[in-house]
C-alpha positions in Angstrom: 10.1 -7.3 7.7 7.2 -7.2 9.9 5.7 -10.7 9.3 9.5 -12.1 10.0 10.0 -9.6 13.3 7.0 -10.7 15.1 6.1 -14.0 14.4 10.0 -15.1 15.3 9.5 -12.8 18.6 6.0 -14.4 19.2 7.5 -18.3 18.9 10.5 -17.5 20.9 8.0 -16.1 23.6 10.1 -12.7 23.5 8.0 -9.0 23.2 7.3 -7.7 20.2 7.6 -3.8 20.1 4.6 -1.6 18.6 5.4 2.0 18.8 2.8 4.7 18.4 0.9 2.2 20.8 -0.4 0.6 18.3 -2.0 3.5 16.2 -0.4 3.2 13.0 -1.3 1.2 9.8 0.4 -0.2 6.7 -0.5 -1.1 3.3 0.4 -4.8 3.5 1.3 -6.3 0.0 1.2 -10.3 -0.5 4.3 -11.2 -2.9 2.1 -12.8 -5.6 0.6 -9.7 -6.3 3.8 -7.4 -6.5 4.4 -10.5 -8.9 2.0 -10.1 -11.3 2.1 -6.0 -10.8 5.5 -6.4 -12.1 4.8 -8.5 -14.8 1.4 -6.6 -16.3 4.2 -3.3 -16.7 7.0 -5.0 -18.2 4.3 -6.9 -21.3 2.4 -3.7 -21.4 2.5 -3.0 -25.4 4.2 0.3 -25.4 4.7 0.6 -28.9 2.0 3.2 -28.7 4.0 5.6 -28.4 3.5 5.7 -24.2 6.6 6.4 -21.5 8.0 3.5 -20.9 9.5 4.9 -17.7 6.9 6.2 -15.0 6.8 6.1 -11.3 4.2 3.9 -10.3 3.0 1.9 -6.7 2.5 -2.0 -6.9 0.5 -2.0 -3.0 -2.5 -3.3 -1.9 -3.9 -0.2 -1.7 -5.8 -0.8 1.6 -4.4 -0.1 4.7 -4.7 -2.3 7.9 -4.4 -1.6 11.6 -1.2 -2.6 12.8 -2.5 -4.1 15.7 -5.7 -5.8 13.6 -2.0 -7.7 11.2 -0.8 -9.1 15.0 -3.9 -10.1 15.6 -3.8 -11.9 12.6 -0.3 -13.3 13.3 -1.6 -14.6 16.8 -4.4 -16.3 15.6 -2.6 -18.3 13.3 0.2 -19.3 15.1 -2.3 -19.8 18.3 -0.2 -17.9 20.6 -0.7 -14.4 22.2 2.2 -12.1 21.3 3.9 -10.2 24.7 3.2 -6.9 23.7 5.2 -3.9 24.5 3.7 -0.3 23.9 6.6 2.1 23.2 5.7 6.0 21.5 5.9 7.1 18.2 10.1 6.3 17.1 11.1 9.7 15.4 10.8 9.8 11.8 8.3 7.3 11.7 5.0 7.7 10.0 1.9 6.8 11.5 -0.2 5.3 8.0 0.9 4.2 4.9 -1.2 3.7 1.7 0.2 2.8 -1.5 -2.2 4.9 -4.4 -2.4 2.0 -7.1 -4.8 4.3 -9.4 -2.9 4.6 -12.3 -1.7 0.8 -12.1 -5.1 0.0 -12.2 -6.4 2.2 -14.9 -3.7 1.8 -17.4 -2.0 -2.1 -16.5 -4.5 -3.6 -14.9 -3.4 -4.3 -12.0 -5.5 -5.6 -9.0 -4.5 -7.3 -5.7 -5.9 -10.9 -5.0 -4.7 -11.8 -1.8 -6.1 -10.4 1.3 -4.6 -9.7 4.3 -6.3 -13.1 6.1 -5.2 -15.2 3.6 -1.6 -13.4 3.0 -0.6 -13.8 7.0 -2.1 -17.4 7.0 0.3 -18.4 4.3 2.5 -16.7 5.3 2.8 -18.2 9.0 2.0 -21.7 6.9 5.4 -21.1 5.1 7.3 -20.1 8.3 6.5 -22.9 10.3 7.5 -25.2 7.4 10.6 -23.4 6.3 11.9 -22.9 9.8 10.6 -25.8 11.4 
């Protein structure tokens, strides 16, 4: 929702708002990689006898700075967002971090696409869809 929010704000030239002033980050996840995270569980063999039903996180597992991800939507659009610094909203948290330990360890899962490359396509496919 994020990617959509403020690069449509930062186009239209309207302020995007970043409560907490800015001090929060989020585990960012590039849709290839949920993806593939999805698909390594549902071929996993589990004939061996192993749950197949667990709670597990598909993430990136590494957080980035919420103001470091507009950044990165600036520079790739080559415009400078109007910010507006509101506080904390309540019942917000300040960090996310998805733990993709046992994802890794028992389906293999490991994220690909950075956060450079994920907001660069991402803004690549905006402009296109939306023209």
């Amino acid at each position: 929702m994020a990617p959509a929010i403020f690069t449509e704000s930062i186009l239209k030239k309207k302020p995007i708002k970043i409560f907490n002033n800015g001090k929060m980050s989020r585990d960012f996840t590039y849709i290839n990689d949920v993806v593939e995270g999805i698909f390594k569980v549902f071929n996993y063999d589990h004939t061996d006898g192993d749950s197949k039903y667990e709670i597990l996180n598909i993430g990136n597992g590494n957080p980035v700075s919420l103001l470091n991800f507009i950044d990165l939507i600036e520079a790739n659009l080559n415009l400078k967002a109007i910010r507006e610094y509101l506080p904390l909203q309540l019942g917000d948290v300040q960090n996310t971090h998805s733990d993709i330990k046992l994802i890794t360890k028992k389906y293999g899962y490991e994220p690909k696409v950075s956060i450079d490359v994920g907001v660069k396509n991402y803004i690549e496919w905006f402009k296109s869809y939306y023209k």
